[in-house]
C-alpha positions as a Markdown table, in Angstrom:
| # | Residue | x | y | z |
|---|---|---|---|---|
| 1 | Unk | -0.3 | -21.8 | 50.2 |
| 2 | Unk | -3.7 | -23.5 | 51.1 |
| 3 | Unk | -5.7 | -24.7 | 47.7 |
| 4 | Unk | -9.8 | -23.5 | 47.9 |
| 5 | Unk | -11.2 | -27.2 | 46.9 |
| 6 | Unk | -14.0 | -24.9 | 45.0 |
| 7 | Unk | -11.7 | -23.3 | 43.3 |
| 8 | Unk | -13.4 | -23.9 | 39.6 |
| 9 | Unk | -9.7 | -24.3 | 38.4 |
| 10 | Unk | -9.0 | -27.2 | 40.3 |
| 11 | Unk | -12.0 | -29.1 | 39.2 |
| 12 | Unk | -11.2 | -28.6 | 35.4 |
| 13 | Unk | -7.4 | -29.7 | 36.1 |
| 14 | Unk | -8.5 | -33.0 | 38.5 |
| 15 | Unk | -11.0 | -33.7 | 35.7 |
| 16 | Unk | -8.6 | -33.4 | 32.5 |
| 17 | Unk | -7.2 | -36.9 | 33.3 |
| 18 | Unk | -10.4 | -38.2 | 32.8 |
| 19 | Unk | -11.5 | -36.9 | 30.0 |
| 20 | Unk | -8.2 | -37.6 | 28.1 |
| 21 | Unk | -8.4 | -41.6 | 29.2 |
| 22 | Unk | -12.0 | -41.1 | 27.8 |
| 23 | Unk | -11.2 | -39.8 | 24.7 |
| 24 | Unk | -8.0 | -42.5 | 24.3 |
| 25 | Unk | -10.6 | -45.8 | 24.8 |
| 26 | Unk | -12.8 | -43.9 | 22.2 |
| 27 | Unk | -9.9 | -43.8 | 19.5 |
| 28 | Unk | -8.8 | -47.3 | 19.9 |
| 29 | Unk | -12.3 | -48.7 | 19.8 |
| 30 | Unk | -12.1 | -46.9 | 16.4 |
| 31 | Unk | -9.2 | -47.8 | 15.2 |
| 32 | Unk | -10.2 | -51.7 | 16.1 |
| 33 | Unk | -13.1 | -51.3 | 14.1 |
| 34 | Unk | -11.3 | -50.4 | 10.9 |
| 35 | Unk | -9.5 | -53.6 | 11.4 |
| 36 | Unk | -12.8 | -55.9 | 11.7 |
| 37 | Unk | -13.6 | -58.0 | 9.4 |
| 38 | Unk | -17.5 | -57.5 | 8.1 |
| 39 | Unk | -20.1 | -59.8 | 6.5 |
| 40 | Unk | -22.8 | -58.7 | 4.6 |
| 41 | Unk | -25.8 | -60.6 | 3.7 |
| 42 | Unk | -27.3 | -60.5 | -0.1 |
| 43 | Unk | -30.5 | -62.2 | -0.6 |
| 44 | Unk | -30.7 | -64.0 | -3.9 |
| 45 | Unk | -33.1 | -65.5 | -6.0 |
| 46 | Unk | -35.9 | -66.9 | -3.7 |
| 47 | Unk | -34.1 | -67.9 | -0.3 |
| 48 | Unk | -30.4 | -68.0 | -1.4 |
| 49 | Unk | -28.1 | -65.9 | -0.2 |
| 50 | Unk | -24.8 | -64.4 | -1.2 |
| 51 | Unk | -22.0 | -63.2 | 1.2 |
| 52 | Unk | -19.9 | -60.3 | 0.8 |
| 53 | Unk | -16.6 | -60.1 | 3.4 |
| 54 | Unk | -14.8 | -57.3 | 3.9 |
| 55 | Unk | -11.6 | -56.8 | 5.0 |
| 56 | Unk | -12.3 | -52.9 | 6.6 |
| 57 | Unk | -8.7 | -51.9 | 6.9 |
| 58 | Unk | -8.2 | -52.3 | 2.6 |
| 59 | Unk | -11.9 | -52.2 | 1.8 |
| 60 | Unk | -11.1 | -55.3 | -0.1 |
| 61 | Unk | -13.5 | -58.0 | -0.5 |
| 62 | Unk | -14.4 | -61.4 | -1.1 |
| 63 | Unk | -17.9 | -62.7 | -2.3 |
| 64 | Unk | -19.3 | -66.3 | -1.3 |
| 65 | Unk | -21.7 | -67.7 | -4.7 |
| 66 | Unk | -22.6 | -64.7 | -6.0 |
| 67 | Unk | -25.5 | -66.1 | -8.2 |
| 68 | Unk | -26.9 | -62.6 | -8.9 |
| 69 | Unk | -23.6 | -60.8 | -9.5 |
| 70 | Unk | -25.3 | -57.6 | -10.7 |
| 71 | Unk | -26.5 | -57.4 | -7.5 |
| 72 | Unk | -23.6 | -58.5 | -5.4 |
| 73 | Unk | -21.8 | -55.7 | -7.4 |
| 74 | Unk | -24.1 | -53.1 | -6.3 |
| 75 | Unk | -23.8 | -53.8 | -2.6 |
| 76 | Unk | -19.8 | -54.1 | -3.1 |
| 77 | Unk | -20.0 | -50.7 | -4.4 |
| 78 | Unk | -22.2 | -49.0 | -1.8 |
| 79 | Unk | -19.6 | -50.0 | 0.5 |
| 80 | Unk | -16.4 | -48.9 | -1.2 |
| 81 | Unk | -15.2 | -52.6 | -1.5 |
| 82 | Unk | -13.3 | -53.9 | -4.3 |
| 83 | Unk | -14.1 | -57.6 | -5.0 |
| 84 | Unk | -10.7 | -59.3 | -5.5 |
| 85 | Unk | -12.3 | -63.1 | -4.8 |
| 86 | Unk | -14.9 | -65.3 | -5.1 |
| 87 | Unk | -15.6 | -68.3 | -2.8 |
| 88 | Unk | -17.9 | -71.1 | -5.0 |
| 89 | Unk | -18.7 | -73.7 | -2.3 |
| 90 | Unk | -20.2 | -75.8 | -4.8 |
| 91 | Unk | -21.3 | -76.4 | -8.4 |
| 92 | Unk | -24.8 | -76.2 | -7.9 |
| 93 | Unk | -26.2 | -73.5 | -10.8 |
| 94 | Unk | -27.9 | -71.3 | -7.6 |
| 95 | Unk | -24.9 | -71.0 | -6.1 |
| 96 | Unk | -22.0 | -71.0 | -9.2 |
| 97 | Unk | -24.2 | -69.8 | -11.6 |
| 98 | Unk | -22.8 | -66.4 | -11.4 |
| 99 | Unk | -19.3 | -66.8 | -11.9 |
| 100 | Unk | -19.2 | -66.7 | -15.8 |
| 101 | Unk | -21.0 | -63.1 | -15.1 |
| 102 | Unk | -18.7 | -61.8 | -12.4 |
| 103 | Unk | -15.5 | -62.7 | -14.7 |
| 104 | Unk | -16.6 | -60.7 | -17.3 |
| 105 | Unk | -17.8 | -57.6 | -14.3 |
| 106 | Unk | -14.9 | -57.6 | -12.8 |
| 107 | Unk | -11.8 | -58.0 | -15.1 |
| 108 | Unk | -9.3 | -60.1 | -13.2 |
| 109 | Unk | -11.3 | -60.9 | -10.4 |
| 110 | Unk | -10.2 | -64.9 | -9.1 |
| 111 | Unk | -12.7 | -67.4 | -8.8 |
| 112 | Unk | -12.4 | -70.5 | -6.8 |
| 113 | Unk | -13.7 | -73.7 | -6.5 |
| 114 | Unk | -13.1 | -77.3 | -5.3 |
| 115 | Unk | -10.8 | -79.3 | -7.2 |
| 116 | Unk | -13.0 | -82.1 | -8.0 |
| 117 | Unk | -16.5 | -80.3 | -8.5 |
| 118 | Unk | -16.3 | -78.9 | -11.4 |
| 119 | Unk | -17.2 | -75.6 | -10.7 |
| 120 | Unk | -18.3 | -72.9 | -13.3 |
| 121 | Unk | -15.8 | -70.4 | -14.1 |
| 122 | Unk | -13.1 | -71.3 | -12.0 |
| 123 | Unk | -10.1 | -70.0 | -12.5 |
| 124 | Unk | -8.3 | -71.4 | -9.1 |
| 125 | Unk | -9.0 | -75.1 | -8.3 |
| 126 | Unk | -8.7 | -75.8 | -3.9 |
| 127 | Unk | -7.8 | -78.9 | -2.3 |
| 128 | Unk | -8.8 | -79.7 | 1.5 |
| 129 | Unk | -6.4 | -77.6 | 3.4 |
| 130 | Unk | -5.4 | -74.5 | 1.3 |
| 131 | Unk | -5.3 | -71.5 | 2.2 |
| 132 | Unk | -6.0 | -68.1 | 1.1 |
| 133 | Unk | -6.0 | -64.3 | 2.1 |
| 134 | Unk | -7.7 | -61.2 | 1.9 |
| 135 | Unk | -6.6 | -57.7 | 2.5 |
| 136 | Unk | -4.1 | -57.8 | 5.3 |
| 137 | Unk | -6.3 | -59.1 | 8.2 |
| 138 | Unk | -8.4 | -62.2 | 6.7 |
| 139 | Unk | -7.2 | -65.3 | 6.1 |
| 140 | Unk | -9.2 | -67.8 | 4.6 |
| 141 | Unk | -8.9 | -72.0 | 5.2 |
| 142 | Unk | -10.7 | -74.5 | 2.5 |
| 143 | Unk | -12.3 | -77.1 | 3.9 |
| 144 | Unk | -13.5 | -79.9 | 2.1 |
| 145 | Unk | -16.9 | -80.8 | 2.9 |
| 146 | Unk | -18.4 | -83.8 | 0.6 |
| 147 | Unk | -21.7 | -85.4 | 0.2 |
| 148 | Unk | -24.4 | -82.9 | -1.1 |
| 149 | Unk | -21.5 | -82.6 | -3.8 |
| 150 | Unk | -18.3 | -84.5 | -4.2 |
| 151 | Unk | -16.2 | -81.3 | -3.9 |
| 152 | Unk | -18.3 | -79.4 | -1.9 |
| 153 | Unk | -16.0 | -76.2 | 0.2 |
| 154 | Unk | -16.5 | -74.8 | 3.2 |
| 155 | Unk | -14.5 | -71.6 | 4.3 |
| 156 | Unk | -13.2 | -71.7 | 7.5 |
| 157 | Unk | -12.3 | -66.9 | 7.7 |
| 158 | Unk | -10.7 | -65.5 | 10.8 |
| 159 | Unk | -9.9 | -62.0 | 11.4 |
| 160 | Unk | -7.9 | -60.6 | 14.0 |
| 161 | Unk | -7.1 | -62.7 | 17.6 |
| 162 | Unk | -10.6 | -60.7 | 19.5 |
| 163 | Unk | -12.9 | -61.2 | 16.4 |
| 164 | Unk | -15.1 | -64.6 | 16.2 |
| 165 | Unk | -14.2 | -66.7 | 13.2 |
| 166 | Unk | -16.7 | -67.9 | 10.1 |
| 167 | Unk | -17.6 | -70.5 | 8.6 |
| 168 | Unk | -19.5 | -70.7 | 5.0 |
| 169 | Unk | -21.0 | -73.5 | 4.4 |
| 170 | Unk | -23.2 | -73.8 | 1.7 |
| 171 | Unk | -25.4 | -76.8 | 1.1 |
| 172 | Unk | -23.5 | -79.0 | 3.3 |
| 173 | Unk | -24.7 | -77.1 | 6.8 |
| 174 | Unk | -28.0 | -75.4 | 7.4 |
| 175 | Unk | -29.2 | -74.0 | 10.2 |
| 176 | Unk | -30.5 | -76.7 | 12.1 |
| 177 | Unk | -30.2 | -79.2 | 8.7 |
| 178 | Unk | -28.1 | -80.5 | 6.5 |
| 179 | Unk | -28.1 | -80.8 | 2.6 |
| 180 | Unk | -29.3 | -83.8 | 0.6 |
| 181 | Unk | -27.3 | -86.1 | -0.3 |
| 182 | Unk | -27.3 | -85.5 | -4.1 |
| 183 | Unk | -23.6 | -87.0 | -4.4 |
| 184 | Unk | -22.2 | -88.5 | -1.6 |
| 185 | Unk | -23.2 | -90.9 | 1.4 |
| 186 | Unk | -24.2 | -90.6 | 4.9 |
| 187 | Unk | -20.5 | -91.9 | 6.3 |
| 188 | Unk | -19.4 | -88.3 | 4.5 |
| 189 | Unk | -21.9 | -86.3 | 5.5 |
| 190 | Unk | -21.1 | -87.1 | 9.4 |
| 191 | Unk | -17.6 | -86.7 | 8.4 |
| 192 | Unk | -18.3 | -83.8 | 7.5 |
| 193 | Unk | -20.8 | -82.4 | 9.7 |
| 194 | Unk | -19.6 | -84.5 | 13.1 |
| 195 | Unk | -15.8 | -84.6 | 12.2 |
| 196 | Unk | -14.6 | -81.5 | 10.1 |
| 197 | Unk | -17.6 | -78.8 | 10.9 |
| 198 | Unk | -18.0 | -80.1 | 14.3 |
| 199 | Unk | -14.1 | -79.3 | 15.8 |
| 200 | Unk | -14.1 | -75.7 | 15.1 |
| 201 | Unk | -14.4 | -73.7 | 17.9 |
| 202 | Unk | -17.8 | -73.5 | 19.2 |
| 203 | Unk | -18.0 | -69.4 | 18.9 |
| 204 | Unk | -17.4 | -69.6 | 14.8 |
| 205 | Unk | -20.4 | -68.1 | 13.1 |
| 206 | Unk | -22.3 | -70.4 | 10.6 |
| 207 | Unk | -23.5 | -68.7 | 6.9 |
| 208 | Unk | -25.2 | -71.1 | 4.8 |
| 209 | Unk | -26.7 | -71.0 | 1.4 |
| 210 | Unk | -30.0 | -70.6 | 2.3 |
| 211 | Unk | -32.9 | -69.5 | 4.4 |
| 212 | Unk | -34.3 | -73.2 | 5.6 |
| 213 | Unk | -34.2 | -71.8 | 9.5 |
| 214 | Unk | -37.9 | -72.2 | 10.1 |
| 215 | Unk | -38.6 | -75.5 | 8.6 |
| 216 | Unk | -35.4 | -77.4 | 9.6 |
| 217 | Unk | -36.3 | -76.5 | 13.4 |
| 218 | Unk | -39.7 | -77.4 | 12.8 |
| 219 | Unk | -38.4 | -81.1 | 11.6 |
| 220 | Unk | -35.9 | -80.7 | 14.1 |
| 221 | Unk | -39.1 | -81.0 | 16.7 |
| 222 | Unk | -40.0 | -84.2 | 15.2 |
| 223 | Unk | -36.5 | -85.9 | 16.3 |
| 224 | Unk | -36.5 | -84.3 | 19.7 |
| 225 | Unk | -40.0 | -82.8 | 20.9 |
| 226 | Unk | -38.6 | -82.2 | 24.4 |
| 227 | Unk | -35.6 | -80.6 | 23.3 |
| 228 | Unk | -36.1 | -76.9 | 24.5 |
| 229 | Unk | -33.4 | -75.0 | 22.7 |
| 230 | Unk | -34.9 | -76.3 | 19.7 |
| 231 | Unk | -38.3 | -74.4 | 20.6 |
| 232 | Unk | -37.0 | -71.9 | 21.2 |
| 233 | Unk | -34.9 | -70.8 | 18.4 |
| 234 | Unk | -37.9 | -71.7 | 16.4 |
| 235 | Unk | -39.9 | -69.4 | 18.4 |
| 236 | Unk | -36.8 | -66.3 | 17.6 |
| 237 | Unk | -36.6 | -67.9 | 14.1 |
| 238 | Unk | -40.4 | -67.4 | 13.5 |
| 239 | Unk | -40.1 | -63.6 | 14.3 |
| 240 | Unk | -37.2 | -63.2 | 12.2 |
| 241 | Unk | -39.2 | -64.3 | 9.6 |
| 242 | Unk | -42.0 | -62.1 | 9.8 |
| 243 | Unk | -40.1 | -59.2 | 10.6 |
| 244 | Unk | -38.2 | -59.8 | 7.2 |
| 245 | Unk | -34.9 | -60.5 | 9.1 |
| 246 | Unk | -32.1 | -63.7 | 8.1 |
| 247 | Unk | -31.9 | -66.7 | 10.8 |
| 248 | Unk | -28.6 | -66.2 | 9.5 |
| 249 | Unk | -25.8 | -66.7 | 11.6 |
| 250 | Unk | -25.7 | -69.5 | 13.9 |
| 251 | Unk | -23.1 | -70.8 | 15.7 |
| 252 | Unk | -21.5 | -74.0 | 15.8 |
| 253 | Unk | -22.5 | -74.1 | 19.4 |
| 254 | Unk | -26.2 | -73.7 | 18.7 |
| 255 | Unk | -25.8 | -76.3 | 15.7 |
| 256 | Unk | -24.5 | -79.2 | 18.4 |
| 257 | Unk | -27.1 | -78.0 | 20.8 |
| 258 | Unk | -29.7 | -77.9 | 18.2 |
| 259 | Unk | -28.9 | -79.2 | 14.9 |
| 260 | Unk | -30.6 | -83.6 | 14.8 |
| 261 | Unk | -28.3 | -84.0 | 11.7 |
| 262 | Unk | -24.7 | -82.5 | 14.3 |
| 263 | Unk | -26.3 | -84.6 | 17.4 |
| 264 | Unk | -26.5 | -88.1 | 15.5 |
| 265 | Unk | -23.3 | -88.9 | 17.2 |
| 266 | Unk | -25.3 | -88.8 | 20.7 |
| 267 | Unk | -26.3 | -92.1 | 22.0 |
| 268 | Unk | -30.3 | -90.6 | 22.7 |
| 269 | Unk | -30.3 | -89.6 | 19.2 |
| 270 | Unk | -29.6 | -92.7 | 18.1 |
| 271 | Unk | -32.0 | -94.6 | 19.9 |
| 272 | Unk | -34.9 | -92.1 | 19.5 |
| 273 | Unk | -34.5 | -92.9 | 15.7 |
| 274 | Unk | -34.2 | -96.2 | 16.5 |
| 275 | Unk | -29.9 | -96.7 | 15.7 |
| 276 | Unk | -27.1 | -98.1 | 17.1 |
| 277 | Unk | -24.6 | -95.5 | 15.4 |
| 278 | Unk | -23.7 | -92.2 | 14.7 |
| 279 | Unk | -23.8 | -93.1 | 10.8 |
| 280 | Unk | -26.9 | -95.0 | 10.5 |
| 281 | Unk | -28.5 | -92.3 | 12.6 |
| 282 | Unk | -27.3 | -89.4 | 10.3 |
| 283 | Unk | -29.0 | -91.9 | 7.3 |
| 284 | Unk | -32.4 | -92.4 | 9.4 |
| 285 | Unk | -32.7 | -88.9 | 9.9 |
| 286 | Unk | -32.1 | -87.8 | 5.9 |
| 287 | Unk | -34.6 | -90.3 | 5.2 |
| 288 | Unk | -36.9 | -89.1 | 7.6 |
| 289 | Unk | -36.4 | -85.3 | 6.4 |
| 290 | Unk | -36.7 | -86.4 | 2.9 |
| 291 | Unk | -40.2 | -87.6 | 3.9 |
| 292 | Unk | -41.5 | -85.3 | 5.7 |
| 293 | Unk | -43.8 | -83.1 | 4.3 |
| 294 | Unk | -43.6 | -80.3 | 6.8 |
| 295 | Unk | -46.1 | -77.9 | 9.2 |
| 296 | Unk | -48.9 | -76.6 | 7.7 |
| 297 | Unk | -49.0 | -72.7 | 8.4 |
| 298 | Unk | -52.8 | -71.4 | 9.3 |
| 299 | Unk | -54.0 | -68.8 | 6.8 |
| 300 | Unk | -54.2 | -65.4 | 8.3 |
């Protein structure tokens, strides 16, 4: 029997396939997306800012110095998350001054710090190296970052194999800057910028403690006026800004490419401030940063 190609039938059966393969993509786009892992940022104070990470398979949840834990609780709550950790990079009062507060929130809740920073309210002291977990997706890796403080953490968080891994860092990394160096020297701060931030994989997405963007890429200028990724993530940076939007994440990528403090271990860096080494460039350009007394912005 000869089939009548305009035979509406025919069209609905030859189009079925389609529609099914359609509808298959759809559901495991979905179901990857429960697995994600999410950041949320939670502005604190006057540029601080708080992390909440979410493992979306559990809805469990870990909080990077949550300063304002009122706050943090809120936002943990209008997402269904139930806070089982918090991540103190540092014993800085804006950044562990919360922890006391969250204890008594959050009965049970563990609170970890570095081992030799004496961090408030820590019930779970981390050495370089350990590791943690959250929910059944997140794994967490402490990385010891000295020189703003002596115990200073960085969290190294990866999800699952297809998701970009993160990187909290506190007051050691900024965008495009560094933190002083209240308590250590400039031989740690490369170490720990050049060495230890430096070899994770480019992709990883930096979070920092606070929202310096503008202002480090402004110094940033000063070291290397013809450097044009510089300009323009201070041109992107700038409209961020005034559209009330974080600079917040970078990348390790754009810190190497952009970041004077991450580049001291290139020879031009060194010799535009004058050095002939990676350390004595990373001191040079503290200094200079420490003096500078930044852009004046025109009154509108």
């Amino acid at each position: 029997m000869e089939v009548n190609s305009q035979d509406p039938s025919v069209n609905v059966i030859e189009h079925r396939p389609k529609i099914l393969i359609r509808r298959i993509i759809l559901l495991i786009r979905s179901i990857g997306h429960t697995l994600k892992m999410k950041v949320i940022h939670i502005p604190c104070l006057e540029d601080n800012y708080s992390y909440l990470v979410i493992d979306e398979n559990t809805k469990q949840g870990a909080v990077v110095d949550p300063v304002e834990p009122e706050k943090v609780i809120e936002v943990a709550k209008e997402n269904g998350v139930e806070l089982k950790l918090v991540l103190t990079t540092h014993h800085h009062w804006d950044h562990a001054g919360g922890n006391e507060k969250i204890k008594e929130l959050v009965p049970g809740i563990k609170v970890y710090g570095g081992s030799v920073d004496n961090v408030k309210g820590c019930t779970n002291k981390l050495e370089n190296g350990d590791k943690l977990s959250l929910g059944d997706s997140i794994n967490i890796l402490s990385l010891h970052t000295p020189c703003h403080t002596k115990g200073h953490i960085s969290y190294y968080v990866t999800g699952k194999e297809e998701e970009d891994p993160v990187v909290f860092t506190g007051d050691t990394l900024f965008v495009a800057g560094c933190g002083k160096f209240f308590e250590g020297t400039a031989e740690q701060m490369h170490e720990s910028l050049c060495v230890t931030l430096a070899s994770l994989p480019k992709p990883t997405k930096v979070y920092c403690g606070h929202e310096y963007t503008v202002k480090n890429l402004q110094f940033a200028q000063t070291v290397e006026p013809d450097n044009e990724k510089i300009s323009e993530k201070l041109s992107w940076a700038q409209k961020q800004r005034q559209s009330g939007l974080p600079t917040i994440p970078s990348t390790i990528e754009q810190e190497l490419e952009t970041n004077p403090f991450m580049r001291s271990d290139l020879p031009q860096i060194q010799e535009k401030v004058g050095c002939k080494s990676p350390v004595e460039a990373m001191r040079e350009i503290r200094q200079r940063k420490d003096n500078w007394r930044g852009i004046c912005e025109p009154r509108l």
